[in-house]
C-alpha positions in Angstrom: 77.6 95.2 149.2 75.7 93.1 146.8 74.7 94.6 143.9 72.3 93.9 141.0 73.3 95.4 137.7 70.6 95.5 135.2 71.6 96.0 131.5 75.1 94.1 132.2 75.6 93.0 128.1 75.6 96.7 127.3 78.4 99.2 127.3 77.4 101.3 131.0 76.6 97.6 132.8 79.7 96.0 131.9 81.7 98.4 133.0 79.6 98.4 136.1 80.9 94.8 136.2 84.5 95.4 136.2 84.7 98.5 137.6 82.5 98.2 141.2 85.0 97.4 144.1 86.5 93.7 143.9 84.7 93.4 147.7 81.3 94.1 145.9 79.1 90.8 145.2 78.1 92.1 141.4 75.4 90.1 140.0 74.8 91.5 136.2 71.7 90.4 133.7 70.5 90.2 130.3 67.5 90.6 127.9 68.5 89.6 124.3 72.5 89.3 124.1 73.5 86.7 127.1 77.3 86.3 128.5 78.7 84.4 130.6 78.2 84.9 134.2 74.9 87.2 132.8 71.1 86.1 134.4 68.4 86.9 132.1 65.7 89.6 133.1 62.8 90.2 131.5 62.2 93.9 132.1 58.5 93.2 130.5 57.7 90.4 133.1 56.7 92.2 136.5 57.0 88.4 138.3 60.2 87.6 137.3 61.9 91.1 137.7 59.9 91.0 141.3 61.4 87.3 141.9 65.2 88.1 140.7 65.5 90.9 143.4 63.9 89.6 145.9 65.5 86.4 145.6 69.1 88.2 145.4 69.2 89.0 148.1 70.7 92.5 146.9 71.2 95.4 148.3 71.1 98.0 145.3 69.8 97.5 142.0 72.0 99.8 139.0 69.0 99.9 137.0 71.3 100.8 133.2 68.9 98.7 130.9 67.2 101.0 128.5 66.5 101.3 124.8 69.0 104.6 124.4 69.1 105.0 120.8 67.3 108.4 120.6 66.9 107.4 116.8 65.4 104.1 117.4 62.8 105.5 120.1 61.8 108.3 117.9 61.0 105.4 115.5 59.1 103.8 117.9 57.9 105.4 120.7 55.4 103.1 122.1 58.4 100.6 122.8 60.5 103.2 123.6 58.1 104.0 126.8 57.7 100.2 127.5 61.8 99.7 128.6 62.5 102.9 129.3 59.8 103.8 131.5 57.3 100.6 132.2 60.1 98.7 132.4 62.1 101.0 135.2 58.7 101.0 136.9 58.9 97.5 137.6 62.4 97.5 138.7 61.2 100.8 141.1 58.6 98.6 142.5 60.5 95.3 142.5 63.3 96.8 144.7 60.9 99.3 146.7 58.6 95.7 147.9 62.2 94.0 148.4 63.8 96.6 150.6 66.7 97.1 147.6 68.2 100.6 146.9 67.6 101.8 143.7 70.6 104.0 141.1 69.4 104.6 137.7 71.4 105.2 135.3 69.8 108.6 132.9 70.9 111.3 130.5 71.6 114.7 129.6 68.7 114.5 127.4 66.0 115.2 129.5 66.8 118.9 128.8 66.2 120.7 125.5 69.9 121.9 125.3 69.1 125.9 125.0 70.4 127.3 128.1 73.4 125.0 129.6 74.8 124.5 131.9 72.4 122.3 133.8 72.2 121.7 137.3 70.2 119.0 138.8 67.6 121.4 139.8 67.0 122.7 136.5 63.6 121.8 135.1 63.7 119.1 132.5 62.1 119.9 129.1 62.8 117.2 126.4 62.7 117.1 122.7 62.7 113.6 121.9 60.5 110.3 123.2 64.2 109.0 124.5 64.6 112.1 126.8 60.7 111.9 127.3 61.0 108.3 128.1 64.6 108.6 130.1 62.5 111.5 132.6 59.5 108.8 133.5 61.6 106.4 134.3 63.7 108.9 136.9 60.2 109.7 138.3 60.1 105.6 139.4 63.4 105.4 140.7 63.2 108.5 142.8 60.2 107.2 144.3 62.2 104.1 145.3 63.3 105.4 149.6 67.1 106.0 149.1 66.8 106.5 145.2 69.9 107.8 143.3 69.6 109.4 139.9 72.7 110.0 137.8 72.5 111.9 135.1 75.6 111.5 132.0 76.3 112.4 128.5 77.4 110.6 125.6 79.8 107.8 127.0 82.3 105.4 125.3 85.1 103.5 126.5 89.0 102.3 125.6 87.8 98.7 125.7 87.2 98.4 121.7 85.9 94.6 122.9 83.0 96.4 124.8 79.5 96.0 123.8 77.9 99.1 121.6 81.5 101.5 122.0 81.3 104.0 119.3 85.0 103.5 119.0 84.6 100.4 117.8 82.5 101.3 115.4 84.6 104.0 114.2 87.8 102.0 113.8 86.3 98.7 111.9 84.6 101.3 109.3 88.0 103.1 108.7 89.7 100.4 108.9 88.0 99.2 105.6 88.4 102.4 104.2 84.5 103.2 104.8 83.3 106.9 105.4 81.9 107.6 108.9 79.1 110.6 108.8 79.2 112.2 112.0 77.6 115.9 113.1 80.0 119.1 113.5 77.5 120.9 115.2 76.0 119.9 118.2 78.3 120.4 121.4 78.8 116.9 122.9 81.1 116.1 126.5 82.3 112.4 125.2 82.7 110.8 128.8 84.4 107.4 129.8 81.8 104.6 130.9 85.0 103.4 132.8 84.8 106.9 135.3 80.9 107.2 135.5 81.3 103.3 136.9 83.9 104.7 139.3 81.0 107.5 140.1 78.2 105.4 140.9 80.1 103.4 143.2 81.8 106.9 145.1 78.1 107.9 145.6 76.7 104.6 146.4 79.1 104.1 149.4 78.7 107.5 150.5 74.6 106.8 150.7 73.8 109.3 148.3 70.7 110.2 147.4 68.3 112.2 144.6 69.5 113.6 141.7 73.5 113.9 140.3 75.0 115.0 137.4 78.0 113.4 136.0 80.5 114.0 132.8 83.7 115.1 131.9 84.1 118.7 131.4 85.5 118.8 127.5 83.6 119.7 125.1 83.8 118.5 120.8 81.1 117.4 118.8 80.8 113.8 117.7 83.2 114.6 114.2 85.7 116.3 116.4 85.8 113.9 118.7 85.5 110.9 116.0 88.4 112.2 114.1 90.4 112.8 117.5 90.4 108.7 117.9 91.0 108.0 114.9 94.1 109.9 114.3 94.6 109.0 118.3 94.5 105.1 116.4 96.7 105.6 113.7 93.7 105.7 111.3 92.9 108.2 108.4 90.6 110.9 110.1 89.6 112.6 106.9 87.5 109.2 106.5 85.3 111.3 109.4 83.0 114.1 107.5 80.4 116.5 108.6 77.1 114.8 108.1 74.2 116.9 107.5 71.0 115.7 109.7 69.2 112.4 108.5 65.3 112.6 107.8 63.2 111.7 110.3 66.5 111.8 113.1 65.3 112.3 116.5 65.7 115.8 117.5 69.1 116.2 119.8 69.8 119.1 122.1 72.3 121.3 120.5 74.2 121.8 123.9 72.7 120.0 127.2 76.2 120.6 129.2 75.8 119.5 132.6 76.5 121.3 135.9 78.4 118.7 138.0 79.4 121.5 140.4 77.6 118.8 143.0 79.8 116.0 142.0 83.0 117.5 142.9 81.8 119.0 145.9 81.1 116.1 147.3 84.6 114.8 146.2 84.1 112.1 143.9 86.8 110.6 141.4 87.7 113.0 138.7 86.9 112.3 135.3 89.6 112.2 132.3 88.9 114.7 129.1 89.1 112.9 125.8 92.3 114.2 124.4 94.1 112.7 127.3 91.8 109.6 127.6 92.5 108.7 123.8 96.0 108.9 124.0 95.2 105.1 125.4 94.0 104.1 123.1 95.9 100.9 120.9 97.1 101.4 117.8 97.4 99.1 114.9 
């Protein structure tokens, strides 16, 4: 199968990358950070985003570019409906005039987070322009024939060289004896980017289609689960503290839990909790 992965410099698409099957032909791109190996798409540029997959030739598109700071598209939400939804538009229609597949890669915040557990039938309601945003964009890849939607929750990975890992984050800031604020009262399900990779390619062979929901089952919230990697890297975890909510922070779903009851029937790999994924994690 060749494959286009869009979004390739962040953390989902480059694990895409190294985690499709070696017999895949993975082509990844890039809008603002370039890599090696990385082609540049311009997610703005209907011609060149047109050209790139029909020129492939591909036979999917992983469509994991996105703006998916809910903070930074609540700041701007004009921009925030450019990538995330323009911009999959033109990817929809690029692959749909090409002949390409389409798997887009979306989120557990396209539902408010007041009556979990979610399936995939559930009716999306969101609370913030990146769920808002996040929903459009499924509308364009669903209208792509053969279009897979996958669903996920906050991811991260034990690659502390990936791109945007929270992990990372976490341990340069203790490291350096620097507090990390984190909130103790949402309900988040921490996933690996590593297994959702390992998903998309489970449903892509098996010519799935629609809407799936993805993530591991534990649940923390982001302090719990902070102060789990950092004591899981030999690092302080009191430097991890309850943050109260910032001014102006994009509203977040106090528990969007997804249903992946469809998942495992359909047999796909399993996914690893956090307390046993972090117990991979290096230490200094």
């Amino acid at each position: 199968m060749r494959v286009l992965v869009t979004g390739a410099s962040g953390l989902l698409g480059s694990r895409m990358l190294k985690g499709l099957p070696a017999d895949w032909h993975v082509t990844g791109t890039y809008h603002s950070r370039p890599a090696p190996g990385l082609v540049e798409c311009r997610l703005g540029d209907r011609r060149s985003t047109a050209a790139l997959l029909s020129d492939g030739p591909y036979d999917c598109v992983i469509h994991c570019a996105a703006i998916r700071s809910p903070d930074v598209c609540q700041e701007d939400p004009r921009e925030a409906v450019e990538v995330n939804a323009h911009g999959t538009e033109r990817v929809a229609r690029a692959a749909a005039a090409a002949g390409v597949r389409m798997a887009y890669a979306s989120t557990d915040a396209v539902f408010r987070g007041d009556s979990p557990p979610y399936a995939e039938d559930a009716a999306p309601a969101p609370a913030s322009v990146y769920g808002h945003s996040k929903l459009a964009g499924e509308r364009h890849a669903l209208a792509v024939p053969g279009g897979l939607v996958v669903r996920m929750p906050a991811l991260y990975s034990l690659d502390l060289d990936a791109p945007n890992n929270v992990l990372a984050g976490l341990r340069d800031s203790v490291r350096n004896g620097r507090a990390v604020l984190a909130d103790d009262t949402m309900a988040r399900y921490y996933t690996l980017a590593e297994d959702v990779a390992a998903a998309f390619a489970f449903l892509l062979a098996s010519g799935r289609r629609g809407v799936v929901h993805v993530s591991a089952e534990e649940t923390s919230t982001k302090c719990g689960f902070l102060r789990a990697a950092a004591e899981a890297m030999g690092l302080d975890r009191d430097l991890v503290m309850p943050a109260q909510r910032a001014k102006g922070a994009a509203p977040r779903p106090m528990d969007s839990r997804l249903d992946t009851k469809l998942y495992r029937t359909l047999g796909g790999p399993a996914f690893t909790g956090y307390a046993e994924a972090l117990k991979r994690l290096p230490r200094p």
